[in-house]
Backbone as CSV, one residue per row, in Angstrom:
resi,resn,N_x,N_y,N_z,CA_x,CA_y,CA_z,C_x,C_y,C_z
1,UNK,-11.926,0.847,-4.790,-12.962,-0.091,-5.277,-13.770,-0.557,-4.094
2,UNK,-14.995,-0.724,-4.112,-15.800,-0.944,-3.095,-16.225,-2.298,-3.200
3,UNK,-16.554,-2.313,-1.829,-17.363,-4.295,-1.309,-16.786,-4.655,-2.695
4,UNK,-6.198,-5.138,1.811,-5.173,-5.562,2.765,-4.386,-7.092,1.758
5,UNK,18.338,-21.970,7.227,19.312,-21.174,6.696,18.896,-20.556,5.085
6,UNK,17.893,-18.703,5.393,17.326,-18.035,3.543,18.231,-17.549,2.990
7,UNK,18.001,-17.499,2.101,19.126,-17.130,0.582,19.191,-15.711,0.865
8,UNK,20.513,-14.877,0.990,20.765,-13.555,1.389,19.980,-12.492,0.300
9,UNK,19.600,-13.187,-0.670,18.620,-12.468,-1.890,17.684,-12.461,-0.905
10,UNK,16.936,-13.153,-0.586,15.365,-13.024,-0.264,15.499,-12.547,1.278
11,UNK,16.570,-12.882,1.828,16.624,-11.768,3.317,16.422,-10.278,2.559
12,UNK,17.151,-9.812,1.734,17.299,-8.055,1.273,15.864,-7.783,0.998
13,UNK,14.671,-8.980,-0.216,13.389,-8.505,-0.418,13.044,-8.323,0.977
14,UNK,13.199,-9.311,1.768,12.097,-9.030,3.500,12.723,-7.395,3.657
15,UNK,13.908,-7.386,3.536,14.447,-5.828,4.409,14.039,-4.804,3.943
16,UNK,13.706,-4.901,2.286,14.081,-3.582,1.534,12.009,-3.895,1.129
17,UNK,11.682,-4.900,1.325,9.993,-4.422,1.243,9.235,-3.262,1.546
18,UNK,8.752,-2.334,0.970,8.280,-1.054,1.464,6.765,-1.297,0.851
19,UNK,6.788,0.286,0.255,5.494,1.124,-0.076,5.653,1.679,-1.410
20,UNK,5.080,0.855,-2.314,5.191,1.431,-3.787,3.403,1.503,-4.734
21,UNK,3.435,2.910,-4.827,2.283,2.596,-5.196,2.140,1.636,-6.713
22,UNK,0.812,1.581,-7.360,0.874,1.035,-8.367,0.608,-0.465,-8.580
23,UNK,0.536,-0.909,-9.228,0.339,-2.617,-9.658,-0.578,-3.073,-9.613
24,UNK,-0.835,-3.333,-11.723,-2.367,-3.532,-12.104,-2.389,-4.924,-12.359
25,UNK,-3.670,-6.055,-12.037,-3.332,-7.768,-12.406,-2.790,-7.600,-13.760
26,UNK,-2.138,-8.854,-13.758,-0.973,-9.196,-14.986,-1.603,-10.826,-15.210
27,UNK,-0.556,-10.584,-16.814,-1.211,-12.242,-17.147,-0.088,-12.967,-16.495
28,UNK,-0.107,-14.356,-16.817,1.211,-15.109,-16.270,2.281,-14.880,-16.826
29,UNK,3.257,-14.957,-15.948,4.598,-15.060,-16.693,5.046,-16.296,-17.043
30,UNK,6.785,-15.578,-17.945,7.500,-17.006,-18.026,8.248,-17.349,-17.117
31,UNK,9.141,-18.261,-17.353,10.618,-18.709,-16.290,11.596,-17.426,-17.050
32,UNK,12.590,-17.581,-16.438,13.793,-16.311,-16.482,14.137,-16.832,-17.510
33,UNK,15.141,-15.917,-18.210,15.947,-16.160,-19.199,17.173,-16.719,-18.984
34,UNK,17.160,-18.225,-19.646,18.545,-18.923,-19.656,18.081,-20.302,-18.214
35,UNK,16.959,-20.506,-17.609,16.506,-21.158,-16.745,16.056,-22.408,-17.534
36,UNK,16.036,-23.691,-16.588,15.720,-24.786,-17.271,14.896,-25.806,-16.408
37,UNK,13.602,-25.661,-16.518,13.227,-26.904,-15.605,13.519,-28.167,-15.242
38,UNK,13.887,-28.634,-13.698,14.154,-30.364,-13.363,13.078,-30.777,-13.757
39,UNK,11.905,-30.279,-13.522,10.936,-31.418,-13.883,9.661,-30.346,-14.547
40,UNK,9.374,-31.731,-15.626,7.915,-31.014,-16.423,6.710,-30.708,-15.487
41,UNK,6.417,-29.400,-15.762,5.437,-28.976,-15.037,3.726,-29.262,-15.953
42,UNK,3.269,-30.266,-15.421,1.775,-30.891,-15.769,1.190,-30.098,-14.712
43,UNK,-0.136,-30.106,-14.720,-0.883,-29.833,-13.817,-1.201,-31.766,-13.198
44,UNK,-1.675,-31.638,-11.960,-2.054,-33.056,-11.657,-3.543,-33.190,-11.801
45,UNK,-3.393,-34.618,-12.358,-5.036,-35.197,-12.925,-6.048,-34.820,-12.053
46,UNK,-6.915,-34.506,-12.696,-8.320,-34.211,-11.975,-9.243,-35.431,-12.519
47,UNK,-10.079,-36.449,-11.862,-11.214,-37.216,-12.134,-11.897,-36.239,-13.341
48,UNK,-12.289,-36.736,-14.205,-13.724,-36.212,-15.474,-14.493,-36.057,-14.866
49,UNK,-14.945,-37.342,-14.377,-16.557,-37.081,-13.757,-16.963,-35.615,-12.732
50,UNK,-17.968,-35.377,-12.839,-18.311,-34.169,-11.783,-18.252,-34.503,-10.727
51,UNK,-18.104,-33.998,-9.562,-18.678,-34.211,-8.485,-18.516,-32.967,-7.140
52,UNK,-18.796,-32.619,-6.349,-18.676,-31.957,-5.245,-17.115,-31.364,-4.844
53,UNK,-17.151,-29.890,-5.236,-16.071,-29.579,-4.905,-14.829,-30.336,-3.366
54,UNK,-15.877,-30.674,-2.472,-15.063,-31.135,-1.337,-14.596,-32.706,-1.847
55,UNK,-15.298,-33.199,-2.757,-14.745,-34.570,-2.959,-13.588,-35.097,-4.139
56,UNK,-13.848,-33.659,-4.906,-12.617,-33.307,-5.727,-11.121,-33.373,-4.905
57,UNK,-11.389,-32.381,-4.256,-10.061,-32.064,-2.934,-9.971,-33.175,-2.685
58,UNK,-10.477,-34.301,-1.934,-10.181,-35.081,-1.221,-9.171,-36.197,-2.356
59,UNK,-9.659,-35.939,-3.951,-8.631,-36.915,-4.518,-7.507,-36.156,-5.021
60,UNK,-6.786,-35.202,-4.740,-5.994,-34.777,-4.820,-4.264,-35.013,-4.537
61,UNK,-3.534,-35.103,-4.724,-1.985,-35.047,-4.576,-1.513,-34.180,-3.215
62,UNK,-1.327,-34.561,-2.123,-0.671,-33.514,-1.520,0.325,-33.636,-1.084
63,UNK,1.483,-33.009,-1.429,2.965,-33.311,-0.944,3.750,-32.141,-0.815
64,UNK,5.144,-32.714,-0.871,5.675,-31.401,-0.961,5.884,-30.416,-2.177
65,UNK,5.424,-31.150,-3.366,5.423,-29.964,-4.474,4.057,-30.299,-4.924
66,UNK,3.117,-30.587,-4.116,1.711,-30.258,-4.529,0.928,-29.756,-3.748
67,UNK,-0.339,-29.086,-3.964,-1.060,-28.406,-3.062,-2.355,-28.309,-3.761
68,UNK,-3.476,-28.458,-2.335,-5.023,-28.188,-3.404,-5.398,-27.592,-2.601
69,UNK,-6.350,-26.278,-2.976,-7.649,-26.128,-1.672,-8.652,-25.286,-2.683
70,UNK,-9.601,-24.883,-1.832,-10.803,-24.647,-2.541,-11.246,-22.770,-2.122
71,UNK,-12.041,-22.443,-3.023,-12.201,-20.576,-3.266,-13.279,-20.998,-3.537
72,UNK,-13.888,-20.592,-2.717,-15.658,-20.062,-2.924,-15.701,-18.498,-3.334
73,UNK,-15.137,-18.555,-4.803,-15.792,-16.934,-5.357,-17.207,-16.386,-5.115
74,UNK,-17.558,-16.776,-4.748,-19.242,-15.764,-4.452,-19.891,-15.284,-5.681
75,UNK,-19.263,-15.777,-6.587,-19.961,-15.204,-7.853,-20.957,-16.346,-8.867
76,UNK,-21.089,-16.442,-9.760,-21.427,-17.262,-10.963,-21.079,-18.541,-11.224
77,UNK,-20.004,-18.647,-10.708,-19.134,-20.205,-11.000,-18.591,-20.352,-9.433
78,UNK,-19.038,-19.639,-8.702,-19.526,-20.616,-7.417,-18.022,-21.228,-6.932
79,UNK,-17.876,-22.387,-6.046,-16.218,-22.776,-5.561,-15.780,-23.772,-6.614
80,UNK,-14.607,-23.421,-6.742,-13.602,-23.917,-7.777,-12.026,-24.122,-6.807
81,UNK,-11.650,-24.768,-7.938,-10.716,-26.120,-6.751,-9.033,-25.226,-7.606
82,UNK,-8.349,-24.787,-6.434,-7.173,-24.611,-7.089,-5.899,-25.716,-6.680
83,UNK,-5.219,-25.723,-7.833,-4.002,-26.674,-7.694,-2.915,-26.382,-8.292
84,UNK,-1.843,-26.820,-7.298,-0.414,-26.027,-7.367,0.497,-26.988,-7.472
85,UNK,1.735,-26.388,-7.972,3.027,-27.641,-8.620,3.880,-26.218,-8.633
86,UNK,4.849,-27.352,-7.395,6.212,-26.188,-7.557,7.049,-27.081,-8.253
87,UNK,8.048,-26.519,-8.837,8.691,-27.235,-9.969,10.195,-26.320,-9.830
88,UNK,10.938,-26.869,-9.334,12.553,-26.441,-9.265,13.246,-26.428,-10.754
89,UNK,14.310,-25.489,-10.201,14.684,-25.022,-11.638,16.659,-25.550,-11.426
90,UNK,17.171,-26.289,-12.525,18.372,-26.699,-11.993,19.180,-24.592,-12.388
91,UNK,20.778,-25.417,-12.027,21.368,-23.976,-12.070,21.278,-23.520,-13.612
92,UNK,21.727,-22.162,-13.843,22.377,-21.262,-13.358,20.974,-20.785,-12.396
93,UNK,20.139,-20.969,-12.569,19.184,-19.863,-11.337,19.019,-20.953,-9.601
94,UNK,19.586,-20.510,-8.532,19.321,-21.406,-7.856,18.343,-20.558,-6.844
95,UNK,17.744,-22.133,-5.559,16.731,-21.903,-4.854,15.563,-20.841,-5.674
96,UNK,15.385,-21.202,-7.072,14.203,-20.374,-7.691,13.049,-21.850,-7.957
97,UNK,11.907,-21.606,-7.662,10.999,-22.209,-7.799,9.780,-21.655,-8.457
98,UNK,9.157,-22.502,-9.771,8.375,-22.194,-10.810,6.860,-22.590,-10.460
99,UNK,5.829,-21.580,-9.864,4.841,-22.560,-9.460,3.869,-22.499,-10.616
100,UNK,3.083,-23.383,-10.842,2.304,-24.099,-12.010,1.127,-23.968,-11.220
101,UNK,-0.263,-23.144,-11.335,-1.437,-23.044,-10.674,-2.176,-23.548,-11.665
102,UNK,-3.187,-24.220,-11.484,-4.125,-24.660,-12.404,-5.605,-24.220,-11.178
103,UNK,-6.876,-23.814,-12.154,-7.942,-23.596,-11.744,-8.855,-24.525,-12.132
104,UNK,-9.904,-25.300,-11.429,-10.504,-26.206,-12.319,-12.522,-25.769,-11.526
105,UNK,-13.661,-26.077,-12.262,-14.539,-25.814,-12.327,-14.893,-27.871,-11.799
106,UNK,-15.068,-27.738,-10.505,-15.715,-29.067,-10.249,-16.892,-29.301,-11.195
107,UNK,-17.757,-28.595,-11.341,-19.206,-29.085,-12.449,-18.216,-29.478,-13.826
108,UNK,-16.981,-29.255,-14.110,-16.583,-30.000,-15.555,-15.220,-29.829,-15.179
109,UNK,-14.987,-30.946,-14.747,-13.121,-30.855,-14.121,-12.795,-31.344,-15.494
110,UNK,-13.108,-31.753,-16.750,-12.200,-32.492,-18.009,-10.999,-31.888,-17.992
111,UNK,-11.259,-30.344,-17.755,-9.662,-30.009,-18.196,-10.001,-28.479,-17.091
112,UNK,-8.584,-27.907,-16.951,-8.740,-26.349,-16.108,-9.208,-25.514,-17.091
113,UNK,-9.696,-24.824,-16.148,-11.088,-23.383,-16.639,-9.483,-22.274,-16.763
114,UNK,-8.364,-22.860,-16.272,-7.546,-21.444,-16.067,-6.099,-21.933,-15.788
115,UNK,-4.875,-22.080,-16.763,-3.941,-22.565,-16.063,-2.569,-21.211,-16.280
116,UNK,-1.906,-20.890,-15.282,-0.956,-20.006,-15.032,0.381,-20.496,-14.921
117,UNK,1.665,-19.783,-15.214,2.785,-20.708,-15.017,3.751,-19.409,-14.752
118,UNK,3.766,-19.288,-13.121,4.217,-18.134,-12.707,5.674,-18.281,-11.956
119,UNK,6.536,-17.269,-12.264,7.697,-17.136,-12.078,7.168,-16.581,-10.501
120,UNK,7.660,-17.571,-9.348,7.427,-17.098,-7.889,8.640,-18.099,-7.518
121,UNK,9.136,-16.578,-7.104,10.621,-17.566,-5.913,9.666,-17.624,-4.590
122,UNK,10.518,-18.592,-3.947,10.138,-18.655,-2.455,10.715,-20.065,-1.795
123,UNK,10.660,-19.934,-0.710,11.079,-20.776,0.455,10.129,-21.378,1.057
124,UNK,9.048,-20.986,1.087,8.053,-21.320,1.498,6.920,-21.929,0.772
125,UNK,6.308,-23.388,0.802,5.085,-23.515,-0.130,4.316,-24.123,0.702
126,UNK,2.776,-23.718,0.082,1.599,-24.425,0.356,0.609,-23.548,1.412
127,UNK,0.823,-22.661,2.088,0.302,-21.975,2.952,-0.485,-20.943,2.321
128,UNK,-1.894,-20.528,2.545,-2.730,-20.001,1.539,-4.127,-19.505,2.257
129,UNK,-4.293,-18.097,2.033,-5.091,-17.307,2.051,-6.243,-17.533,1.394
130,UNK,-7.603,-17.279,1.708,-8.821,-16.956,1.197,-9.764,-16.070,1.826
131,UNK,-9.512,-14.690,1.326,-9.998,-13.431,1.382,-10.266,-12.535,0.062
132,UNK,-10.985,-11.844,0.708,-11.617,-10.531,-0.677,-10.103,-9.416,-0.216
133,UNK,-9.743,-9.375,-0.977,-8.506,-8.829,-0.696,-8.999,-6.690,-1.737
134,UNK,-9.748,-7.407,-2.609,-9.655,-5.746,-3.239,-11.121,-5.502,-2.971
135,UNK,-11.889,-6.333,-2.015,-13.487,-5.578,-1.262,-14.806,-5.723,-2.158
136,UNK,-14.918,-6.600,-3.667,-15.532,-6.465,-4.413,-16.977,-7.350,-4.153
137,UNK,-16.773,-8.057,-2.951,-17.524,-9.184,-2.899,-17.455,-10.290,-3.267
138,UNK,-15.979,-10.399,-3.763,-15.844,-11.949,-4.112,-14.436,-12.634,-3.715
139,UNK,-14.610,-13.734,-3.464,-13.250,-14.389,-2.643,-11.600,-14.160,-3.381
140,UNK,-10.451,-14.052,-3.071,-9.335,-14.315,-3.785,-9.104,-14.976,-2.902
141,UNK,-7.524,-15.188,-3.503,-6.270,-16.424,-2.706,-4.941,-15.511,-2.841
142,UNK,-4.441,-15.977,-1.532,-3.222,-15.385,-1.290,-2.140,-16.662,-0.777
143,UNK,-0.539,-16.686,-1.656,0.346,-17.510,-1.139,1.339,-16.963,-0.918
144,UNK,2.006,-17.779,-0.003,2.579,-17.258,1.050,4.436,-17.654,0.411
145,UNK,5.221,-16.770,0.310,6.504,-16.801,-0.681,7.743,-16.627,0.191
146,UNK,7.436,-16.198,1.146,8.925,-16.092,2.353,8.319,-15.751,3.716
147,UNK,9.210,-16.218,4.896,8.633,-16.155,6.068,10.394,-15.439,6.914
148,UNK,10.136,-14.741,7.432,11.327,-14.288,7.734,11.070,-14.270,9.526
149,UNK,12.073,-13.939,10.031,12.123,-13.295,11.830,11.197,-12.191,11.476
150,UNK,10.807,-10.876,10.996,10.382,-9.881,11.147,8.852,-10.166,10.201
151,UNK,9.074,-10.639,8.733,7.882,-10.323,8.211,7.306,-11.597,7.203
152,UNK,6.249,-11.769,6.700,5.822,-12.712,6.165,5.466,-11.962,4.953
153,UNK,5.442,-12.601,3.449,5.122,-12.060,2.012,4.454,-13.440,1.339
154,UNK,3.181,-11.931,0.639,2.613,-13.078,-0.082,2.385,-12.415,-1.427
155,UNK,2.120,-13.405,-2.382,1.456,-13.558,-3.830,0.282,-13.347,-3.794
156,UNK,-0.628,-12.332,-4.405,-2.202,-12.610,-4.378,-2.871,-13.262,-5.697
157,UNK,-3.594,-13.431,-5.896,-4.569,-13.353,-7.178,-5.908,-13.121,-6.637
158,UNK,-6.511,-12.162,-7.559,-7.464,-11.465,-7.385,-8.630,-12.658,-8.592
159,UNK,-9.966,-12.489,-8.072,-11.208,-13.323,-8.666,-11.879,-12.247,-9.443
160,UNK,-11.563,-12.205,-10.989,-12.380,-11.524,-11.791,-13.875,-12.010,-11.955
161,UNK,-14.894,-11.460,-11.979,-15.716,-11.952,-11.749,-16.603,-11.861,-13.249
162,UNK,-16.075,-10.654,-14.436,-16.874,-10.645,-15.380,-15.630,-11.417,-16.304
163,UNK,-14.325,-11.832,-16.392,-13.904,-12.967,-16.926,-13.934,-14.277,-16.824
164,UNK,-14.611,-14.287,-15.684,-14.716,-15.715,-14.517,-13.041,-16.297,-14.556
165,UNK,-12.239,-15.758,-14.302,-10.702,-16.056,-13.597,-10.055,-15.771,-12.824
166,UNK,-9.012,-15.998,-12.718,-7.934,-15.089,-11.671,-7.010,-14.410,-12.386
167,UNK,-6.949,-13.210,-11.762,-5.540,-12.521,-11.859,-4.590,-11.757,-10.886
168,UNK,-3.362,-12.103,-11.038,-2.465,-11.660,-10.524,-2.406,-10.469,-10.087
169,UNK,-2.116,-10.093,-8.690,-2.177,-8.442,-8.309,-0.603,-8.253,-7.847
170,UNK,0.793,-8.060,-8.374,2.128,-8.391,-8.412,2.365,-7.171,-7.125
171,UNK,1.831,-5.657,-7.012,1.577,-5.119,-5.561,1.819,-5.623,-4.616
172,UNK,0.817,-6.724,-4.008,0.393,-7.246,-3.252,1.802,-8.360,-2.279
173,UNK,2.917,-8.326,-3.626,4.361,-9.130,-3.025,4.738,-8.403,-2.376
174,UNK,4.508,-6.819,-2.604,5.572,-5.849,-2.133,5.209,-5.751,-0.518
175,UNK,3.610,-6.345,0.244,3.928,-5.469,1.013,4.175,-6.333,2.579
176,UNK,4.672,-5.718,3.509,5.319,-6.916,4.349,4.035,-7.092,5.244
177,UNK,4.399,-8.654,5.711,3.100,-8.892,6.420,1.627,-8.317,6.349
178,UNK,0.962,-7.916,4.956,-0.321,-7.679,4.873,-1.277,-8.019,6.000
179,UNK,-2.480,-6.967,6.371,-3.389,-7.189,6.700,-4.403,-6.717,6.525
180,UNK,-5.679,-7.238,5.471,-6.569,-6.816,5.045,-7.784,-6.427,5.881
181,UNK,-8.298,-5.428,6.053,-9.365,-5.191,7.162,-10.736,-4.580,5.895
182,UNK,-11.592,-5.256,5.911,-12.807,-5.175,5.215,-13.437,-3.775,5.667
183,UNK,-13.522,-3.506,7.255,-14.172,-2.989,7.736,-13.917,-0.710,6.787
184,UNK,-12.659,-1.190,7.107,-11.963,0.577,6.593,-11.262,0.566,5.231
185,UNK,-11.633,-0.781,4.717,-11.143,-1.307,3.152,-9.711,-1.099,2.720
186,UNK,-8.563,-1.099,4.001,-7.580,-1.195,4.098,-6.823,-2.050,3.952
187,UNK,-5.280,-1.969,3.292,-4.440,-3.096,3.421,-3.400,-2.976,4.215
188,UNK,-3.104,-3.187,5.799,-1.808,-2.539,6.533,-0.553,-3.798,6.642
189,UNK,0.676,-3.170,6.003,1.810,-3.714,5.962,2.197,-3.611,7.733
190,UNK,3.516,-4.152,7.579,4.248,-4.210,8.809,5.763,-4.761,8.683
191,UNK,6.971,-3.967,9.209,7.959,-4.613,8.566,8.715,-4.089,10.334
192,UNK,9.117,-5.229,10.805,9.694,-4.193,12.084,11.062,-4.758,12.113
193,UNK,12.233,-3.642,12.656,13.225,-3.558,12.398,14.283,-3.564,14.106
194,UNK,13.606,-3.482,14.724,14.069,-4.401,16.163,12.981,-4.584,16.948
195,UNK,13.302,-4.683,18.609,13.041,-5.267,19.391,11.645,-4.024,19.871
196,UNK,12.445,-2.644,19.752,11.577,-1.578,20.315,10.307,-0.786,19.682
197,UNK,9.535,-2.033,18.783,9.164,-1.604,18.235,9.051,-0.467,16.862
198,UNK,10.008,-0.213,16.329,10.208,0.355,15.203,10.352,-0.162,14.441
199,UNK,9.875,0.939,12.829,9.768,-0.276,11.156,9.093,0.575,10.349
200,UNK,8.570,0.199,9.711,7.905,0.857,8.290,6.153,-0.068,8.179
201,UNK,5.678,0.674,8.245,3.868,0.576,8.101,3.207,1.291,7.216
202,UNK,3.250,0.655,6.298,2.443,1.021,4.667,1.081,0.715,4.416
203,UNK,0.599,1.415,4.718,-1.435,1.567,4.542,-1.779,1.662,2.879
204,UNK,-2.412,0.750,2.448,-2.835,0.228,1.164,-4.538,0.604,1.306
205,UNK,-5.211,1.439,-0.085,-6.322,1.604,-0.248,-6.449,1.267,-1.713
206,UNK,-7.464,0.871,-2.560,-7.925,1.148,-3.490,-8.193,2.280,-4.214
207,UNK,-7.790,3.279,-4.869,-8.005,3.885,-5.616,-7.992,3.883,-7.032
208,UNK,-9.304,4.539,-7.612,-9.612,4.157,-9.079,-9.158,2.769,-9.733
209,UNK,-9.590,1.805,-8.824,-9.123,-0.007,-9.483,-7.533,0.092,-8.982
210,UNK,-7.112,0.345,-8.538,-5.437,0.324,-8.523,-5.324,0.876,-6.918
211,UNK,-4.430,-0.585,-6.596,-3.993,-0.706,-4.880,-2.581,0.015,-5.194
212,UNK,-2.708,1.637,-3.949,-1.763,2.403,-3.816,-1.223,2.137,-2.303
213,UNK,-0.163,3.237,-2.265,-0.042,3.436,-0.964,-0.359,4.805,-0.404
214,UNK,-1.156,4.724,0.463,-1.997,5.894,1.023,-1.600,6.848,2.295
215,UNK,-0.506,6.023,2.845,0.092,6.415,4.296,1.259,5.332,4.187
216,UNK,2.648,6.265,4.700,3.842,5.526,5.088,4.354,6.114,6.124
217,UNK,4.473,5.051,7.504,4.732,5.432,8.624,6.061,4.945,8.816
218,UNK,6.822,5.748,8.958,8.395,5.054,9.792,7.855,5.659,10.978
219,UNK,9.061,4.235,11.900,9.718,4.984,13.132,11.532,4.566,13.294
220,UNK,11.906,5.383,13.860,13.167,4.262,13.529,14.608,5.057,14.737
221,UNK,15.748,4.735,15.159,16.444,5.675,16.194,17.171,6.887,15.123
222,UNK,16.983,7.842,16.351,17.759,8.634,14.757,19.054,8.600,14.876
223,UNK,20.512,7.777,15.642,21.382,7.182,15.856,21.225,5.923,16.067
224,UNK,21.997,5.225,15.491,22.109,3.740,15.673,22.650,3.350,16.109
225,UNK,23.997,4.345,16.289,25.235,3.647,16.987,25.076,4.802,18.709
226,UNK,24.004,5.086,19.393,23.729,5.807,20.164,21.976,4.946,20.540
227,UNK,22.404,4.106,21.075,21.016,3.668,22.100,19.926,4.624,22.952
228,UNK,20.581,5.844,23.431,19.761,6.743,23.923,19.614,8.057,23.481
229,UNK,19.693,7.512,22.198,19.168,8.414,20.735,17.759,8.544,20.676
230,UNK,17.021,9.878,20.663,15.629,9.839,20.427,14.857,9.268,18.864
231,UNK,13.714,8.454,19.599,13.026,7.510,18.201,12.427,8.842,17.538
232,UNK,12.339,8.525,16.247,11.858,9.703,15.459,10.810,9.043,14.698
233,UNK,9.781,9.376,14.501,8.539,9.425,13.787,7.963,9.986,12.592
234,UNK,7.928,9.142,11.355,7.344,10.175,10.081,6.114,9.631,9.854
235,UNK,5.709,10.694,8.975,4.346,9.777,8.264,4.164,10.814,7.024
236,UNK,4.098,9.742,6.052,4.213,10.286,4.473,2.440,10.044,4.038
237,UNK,1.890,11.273,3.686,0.482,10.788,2.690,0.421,10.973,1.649
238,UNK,-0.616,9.844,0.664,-0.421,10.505,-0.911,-1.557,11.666,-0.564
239,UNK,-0.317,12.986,-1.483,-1.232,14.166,-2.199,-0.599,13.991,-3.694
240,UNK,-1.933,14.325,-4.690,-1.576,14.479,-5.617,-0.599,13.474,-6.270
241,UNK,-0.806,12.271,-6.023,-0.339,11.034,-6.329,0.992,10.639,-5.849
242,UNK,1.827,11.450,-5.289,2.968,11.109,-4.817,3.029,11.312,-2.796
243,UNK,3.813,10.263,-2.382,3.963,10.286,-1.100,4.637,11.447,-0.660
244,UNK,4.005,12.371,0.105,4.820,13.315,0.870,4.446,13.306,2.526
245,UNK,5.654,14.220,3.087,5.944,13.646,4.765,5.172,15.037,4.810
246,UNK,3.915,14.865,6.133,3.092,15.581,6.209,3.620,15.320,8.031
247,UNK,4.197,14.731,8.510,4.350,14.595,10.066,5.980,14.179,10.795
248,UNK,6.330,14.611,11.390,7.903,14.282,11.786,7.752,14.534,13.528
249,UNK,8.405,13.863,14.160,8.470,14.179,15.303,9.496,12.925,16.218
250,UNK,10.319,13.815,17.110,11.134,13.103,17.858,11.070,13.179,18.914
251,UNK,10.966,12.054,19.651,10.497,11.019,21.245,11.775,11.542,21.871
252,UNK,11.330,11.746,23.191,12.895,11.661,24.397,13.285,10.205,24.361
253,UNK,14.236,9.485,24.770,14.841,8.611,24.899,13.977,7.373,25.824
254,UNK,13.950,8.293,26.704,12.883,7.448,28.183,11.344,7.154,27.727
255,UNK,10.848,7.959,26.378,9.463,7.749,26.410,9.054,6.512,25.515
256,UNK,7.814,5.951,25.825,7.628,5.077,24.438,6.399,5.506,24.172
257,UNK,6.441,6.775,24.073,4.815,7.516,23.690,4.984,7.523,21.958
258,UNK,6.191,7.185,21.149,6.076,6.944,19.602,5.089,5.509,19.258
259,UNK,4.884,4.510,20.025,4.544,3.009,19.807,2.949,3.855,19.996
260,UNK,2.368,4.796,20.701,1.050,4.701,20.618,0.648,5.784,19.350
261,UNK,1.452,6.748,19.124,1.454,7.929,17.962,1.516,7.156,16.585
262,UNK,1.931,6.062,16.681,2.713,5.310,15.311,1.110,4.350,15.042
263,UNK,0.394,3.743,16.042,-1.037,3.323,15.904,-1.827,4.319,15.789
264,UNK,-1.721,5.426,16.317,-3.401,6.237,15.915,-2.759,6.346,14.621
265,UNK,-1.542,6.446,13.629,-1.624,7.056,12.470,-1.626,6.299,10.950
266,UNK,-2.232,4.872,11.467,-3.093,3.783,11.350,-4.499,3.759,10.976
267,UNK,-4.762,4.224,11.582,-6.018,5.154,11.453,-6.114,6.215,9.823
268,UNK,-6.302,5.638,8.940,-6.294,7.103,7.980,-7.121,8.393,8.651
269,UNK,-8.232,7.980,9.494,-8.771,9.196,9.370,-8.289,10.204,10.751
270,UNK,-6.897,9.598,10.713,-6.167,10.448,12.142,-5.072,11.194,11.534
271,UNK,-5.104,12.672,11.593,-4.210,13.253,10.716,-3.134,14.544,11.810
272,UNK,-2.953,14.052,13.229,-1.900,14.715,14.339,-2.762,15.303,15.257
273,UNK,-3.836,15.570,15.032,-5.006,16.464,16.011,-5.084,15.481,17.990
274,UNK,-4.952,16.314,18.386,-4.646,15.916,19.474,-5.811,15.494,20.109
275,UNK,-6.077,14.180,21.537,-7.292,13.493,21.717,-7.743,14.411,22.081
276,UNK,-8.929,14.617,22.689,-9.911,15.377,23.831,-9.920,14.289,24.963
């Protein structure tokens, strides 16, 4: 598409985060089955009267289970004020948290233009993205759901622009530490797995409306229990819709010429051809 002490559960999502293609926006979900909210999830009051998106924000709730900030969609309905309510869930489901997004249209705050009630675990709240994440020309929001030693994960919602809403891009959890680059309309993951630079780097493109994975780079030792084991190098591309390993190659021990092979192949349009 044209103009990127934790609960031993959510350590395994940071570990086991990869490269899956697929995942089209979704409507909201529910809470799990057999889950029970501590507390009723309202959205928090918005003033009636109109007034200036920045002065909206400013009467806002901010704490630890509230959050406001503002999305200048670039489109038709212009910046609109989002607001968040995490809402804990007693047992049987623990450390699960229910966040409650509400969208509201400052020119008629009476009530939200858009309210969601999304099943998002996380450890982390309030930290939040505003980028064109699928290149269309118009702003989304990205939140931020676990922060680990190695990688950071987020939630997106994407800014429909001929529904005037948001929707959910559920993809976008999978991939570790995102980074959206406008310029090559890329989304590059990052998941690293020690000290020497090695991990898994999952290159995200748009194809036909639907964020795939386009390139999967490991590097990784090819003994573990052997330190001066040579690093080995893959790189998987989609052909024909499925990931296949189009590159393999193993480093001497002494070299760290894999850390610069593992960036040119970053590069989609670098496919092993050697520099000049």
């Amino acid at each position: 598409m044209g103009k990127k002490t934790a609960p031993l559960v959510l350590l395994a999502v940071l570990l086991l985060a990869g490269c899956r293609a697929g995942g089209e926006a979704s409507a909201s979900s529910t809470p799990p089955e057999g889950a029970t909210a501590s507390v009723q999830s309202e959205a928090p009051p918005v003033p009636s009267a109109p007034g200036t998106p920045e002065e909206l924000l400013a009467q806002q709730t901010i704490d630890d289970f509230h959050k406001a900030f503002l999305v200048d969609t670039g489109g038709r309905m212009g910046t609109l004020l989002v607001t968040t309510e995490l809402v804990p869930y007693e047992e049987p489901v623990e450390l699960l948290y229910y966040l409650h997004v509400s969208i509201w249209d400052p020119a008629n705050p009476s009530q939200p233009i858009q309210m969601q009630e999304i099943n998002w675990e996380t450890v982390h709240y309030g930290e939040h993205q505003v980028l064109d994440v699928n290149f269309d020309g118009y702003q989304d929001f990205t939140y931020l759901y676990a922060r680990g030693i190695q990688v950071e994960m987020y939630h997106c919602m994407l800014w429909n622009e001929e529904l005037g809403l948001f929707q959910e891009l559920p993809v976008y959890a999978e991939i570790p530490s995102p980074r959206v680059d406008p310029e090559t309309e890329t989304i590059t993951g990052w998941s690293r797995s020690s000290g020497a630079g090695d991990g898994d780097t999952p290159v995200y493109r748009w194809v036909d409306g639907e964020l795939v994975c386009v390139r999967f780079i490991r590097t990784f030792l090819k003994d573990w229990s052997d330190y001066d084991s040579p690093m080995v190098l893959t790189v998987k591309d989609r052909i024909d819709g499925e990931l296949t390993e189009v590159y393999r190659v193993e480093f001497p021990p002494e070299s760290a010429e894999y850390l610069t092979e593992q960036m040119r192949w970053e590069d989609l349009s670098y496919h092993g051809e050697e520099e000049e």
